[in-house]
N, C-alpha and C positions, 0 to 999 in steps of 0.2 A: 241292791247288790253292791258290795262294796267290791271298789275295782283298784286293781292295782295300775297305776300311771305312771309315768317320768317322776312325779314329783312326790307320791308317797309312798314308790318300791324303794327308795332307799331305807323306809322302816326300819319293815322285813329283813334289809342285809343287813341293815346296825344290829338287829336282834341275834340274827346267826353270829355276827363277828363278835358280836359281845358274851353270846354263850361259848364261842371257840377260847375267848381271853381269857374267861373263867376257867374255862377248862385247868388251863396252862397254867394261871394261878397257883390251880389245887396241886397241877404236876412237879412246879417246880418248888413248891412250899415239902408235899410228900419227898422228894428229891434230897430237898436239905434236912429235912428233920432224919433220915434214911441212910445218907451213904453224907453227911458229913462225921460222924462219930468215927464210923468204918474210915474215912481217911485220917482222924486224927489218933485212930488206935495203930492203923497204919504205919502214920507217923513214929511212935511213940517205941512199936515192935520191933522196926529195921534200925534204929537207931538215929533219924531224922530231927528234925530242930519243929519246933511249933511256929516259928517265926515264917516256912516255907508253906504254912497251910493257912497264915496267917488274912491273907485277902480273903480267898476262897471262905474261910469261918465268917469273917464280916459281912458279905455275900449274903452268907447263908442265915444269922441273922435279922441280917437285914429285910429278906425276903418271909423268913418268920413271922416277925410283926410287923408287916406291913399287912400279910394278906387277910387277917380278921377284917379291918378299915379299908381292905381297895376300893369298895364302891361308894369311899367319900373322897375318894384322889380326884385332881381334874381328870378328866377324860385323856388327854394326849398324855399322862403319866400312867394313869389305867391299863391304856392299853399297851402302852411300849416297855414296860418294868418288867413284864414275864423274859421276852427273849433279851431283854438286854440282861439280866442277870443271868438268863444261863450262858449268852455269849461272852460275859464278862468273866463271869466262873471257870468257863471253858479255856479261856486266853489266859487267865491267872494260871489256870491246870495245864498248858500247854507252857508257860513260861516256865514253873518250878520244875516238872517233870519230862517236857517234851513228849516223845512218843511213848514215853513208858506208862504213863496215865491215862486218863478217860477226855481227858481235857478236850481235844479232837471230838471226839462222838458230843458231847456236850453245843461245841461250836456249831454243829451239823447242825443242830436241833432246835438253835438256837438261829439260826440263819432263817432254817424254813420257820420255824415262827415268823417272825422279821417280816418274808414276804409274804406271808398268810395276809399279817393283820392290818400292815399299813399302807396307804396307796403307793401305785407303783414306782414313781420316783423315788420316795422317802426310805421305799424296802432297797433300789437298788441303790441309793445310799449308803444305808446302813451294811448291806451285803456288802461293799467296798469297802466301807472303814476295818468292817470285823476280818475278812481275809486279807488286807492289806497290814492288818496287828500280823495274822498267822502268816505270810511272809518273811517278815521281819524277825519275828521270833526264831522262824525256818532257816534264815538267813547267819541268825547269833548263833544257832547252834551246831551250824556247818562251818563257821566261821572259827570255834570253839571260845567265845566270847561267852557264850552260856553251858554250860555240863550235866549230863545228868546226874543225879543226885545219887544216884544206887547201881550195883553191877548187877552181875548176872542173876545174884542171889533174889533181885526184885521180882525176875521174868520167872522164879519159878515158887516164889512165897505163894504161901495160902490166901495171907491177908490182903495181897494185891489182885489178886483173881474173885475173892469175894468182892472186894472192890470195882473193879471192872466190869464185873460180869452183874450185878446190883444196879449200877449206875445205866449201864445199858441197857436192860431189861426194864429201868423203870420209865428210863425213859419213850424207851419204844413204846410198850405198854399206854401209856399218858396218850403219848403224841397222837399214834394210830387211833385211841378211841374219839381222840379228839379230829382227831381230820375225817373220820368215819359219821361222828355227830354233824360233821360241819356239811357233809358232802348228800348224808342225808336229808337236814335243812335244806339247803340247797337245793336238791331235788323234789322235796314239798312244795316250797315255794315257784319252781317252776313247774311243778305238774297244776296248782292253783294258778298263776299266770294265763297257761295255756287252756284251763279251763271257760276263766273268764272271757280271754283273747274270744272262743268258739260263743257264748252269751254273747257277747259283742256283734259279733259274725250275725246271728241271728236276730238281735233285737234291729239292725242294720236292715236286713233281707225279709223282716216278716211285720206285720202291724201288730201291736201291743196290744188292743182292744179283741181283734177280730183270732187272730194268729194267722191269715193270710197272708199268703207273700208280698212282697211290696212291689211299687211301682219298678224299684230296682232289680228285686228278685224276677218281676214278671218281663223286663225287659230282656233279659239275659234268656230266660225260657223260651219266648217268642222267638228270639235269634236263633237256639238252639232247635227249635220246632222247624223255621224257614230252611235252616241247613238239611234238616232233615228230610224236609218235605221234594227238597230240591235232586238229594238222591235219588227218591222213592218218585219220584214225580208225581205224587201227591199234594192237597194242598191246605193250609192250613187259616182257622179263619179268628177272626177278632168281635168281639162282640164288647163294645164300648157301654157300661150299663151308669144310667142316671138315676137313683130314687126321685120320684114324685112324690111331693107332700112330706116329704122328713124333716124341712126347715117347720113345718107348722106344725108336726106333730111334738118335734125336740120344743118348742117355744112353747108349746100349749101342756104341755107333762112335764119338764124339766129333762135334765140333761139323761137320768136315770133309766129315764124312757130312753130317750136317744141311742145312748150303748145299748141299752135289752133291744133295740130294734137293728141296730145294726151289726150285731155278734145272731141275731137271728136269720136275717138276710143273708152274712156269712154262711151262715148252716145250710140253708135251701138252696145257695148255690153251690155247696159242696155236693148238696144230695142229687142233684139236678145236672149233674157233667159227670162223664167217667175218670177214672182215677189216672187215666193217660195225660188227662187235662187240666189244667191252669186256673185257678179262680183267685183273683187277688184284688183287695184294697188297694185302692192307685188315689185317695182323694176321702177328703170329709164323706161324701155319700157318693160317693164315684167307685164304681168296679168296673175287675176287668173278666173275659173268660177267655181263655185261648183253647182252642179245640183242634188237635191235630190230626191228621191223613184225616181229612175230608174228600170223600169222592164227592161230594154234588152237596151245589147251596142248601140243598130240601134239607140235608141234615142238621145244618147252623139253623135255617128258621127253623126246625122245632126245637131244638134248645132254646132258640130264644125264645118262641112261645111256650116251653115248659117254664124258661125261668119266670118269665112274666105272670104265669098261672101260681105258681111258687110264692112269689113276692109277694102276690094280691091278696094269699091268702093273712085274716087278724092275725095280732098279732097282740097278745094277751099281758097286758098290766095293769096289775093291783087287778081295780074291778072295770079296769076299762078294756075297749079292743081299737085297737091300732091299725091302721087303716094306708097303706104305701103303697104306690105303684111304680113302675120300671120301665124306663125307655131306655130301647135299644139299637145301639147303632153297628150294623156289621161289614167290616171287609175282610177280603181277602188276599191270600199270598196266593201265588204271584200276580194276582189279576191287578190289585188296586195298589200294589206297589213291594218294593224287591227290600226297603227296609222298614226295619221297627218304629221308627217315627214316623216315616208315610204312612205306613196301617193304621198305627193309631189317630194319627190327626183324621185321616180318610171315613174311619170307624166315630170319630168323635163328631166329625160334619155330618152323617148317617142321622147321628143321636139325636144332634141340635134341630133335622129335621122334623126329628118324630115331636120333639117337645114344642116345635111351633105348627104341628098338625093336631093337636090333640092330645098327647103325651098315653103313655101307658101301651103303646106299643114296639112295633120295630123296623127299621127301614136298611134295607141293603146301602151299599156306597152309589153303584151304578145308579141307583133310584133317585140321588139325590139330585 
């Protein structure tokens, strides 16, 4: 399973942020080849100089042929070249025109690029240089140190509202599919996260071999059972199981044998407890059962004499039979103690009995 960590989800985000620069690329390359003619027809219609559209066309340009070769630019060029030219273009268009132009919506557009693509510092960086240009600029034209270029006639020409209304659309257009791609990415990659995150979760709380819970998962059960039990004033019991003979059958057949016999074992004591109850791998060839609202011991020993009659039964590989048996050790809540490590160790002392009596049976705690 490939999982994403601290140290290779940055990939994943280099990948979205690099499909988002792309994006912008194509936006602001479409942008220039699109509505820079329309400003210099502009120009050309109202009676304007070429020398006023003169940045903005080098811009534009500029961003032309670059964008075939961006992805042989360094990277810190790569990615900062989209909004710095439309923030630059924007400031150019706010300097010659002021409000009469697009230059503004451009700046906009170009800001939120800015802080899309680069870390947080560097965006709010760059957001301060480019508003603190459009101040200044703000500043020259209230001050009448800069003038606009055209009268009334501009706010109600054709040519300047195909302009305007081109330059805005495309870029809306652009930005939006691009912050839509980026937010969808986005949301992949965190619905993948979250996937793995719960794989985790379970490879964590269950054994790989058997799929039984683990010692962790069964600890948390048994808690959850004793709470329970303690409502109900019922009680609940533990059954500490040891295979006999699995180190000499795993040694004597190979390891092959070993998992077939113990993903089988799993199986018998699934079949062998109800589904209210707990059967988990806690160890190499250590199980556990937890069996809840028990009225009376009689029902924990025949579970454990069903499991033991379960286990004993072959166990079939290649052309041989496998041959295991099960000691069992059992305590109980509340009688042989109020938590999850006193039952267990209690239940574990039970076991160690049975395996220095003769193994393949089962011994209560009190018994021991």
């Amino acid at each position: 399973m490939e999982q994403i960590g601290p140290d290779n989800a940055a990939l994943p985000q280099r990948q979205i942020r690099d499909k988002f620069v792309d994006r912008m690329w194509l936006c602001v390359c479409s942008y220039c080849v699109v509505v820079i003619p329309i400003v210099i027809w502009r120009e050309l219609t109202l009676g304007g100089g070429m020398a006023r559209v003169a940045p903005v066309t080098a811009l534009s340009v500029l961003a032309i042929a670059v964008t075939p070769v961006r992805n042989r630019l360094p990277q810190v060029v790569r990615l900062g070249m989209p909004p710095a030219l439309l923030a630059l273009g924007g400031l150019a268009g706010l300097y010659s025109y002021g409000l009469q132009g697009s230059g503004m919506i451009a700046v906009i557009f170009g800001s939120v690029c800015a802080i899309t693509v680069a870390p947080l510092r560097v965006g709010v960086a760059a957001l301060s240089l480019i508003w603190l240009a459009v101040i200044v600029i703000a500043l020259c034209y209230m001050r009448g140190v800069l003038q606009a270029p055209f009268g009334v006639e501009f706010a109600s020409s054709a040519v300047n509202w195909v302009g305007t209304t081109t330059t805005t659309v495309l870029l809306t257009v652009y930005l939006s599919a691009a912050i839509a791609d980026y937010q969808r990415s986005t949301g992949l990659l965190l619905h993948k996260v979250e996937r793995q995150r719960d794989q985790i979760a379970a490879l964590a709380n269950h054994d790989a071999l058997t799929g039984l819970p683990s010692l962790r998962l069964a600890r948390d059960r048994l808690e959850m059972a004793c709470s329970h039990a303690l409502r109900t004033h019922t009680r609940v019991a533990v059954l500490f199981i040891d295979l006999d003979g699995f180190k000499c059958a795993n040694d004597s057949h190979g390891h092959l044998a070993g998992d077939l016999a113990l993903r089988t074992v799993a199986q018998r004591l699934m079949d062998a407890v109800r589904t209210t109850d707990t059967a988990a791998r806690i160890g190499g060839d250590e199980f556990l059962v937890i069996l809840n609202g028990v009225e009376a011991e009689a029902v924990a020993i025949r579970t454990a004499q069903k499991i033991i009659a379960a286990i004993a039964e072959p166990i079939l590989y290649q052309d041989r039979r496998l041959r295991i048996g099960a000691s069992v050790g059992i305590s109980f809540f509340p009688d042989h103690g109020q938590t999850s490590d006193m039952l267990l160790d209690h239940a574990d002392q039970a076991m160690y009995r049975v395996k220095r009596t003769g193994k393949n049976d089962y011994a209560v705690f009190r018994d021991a």
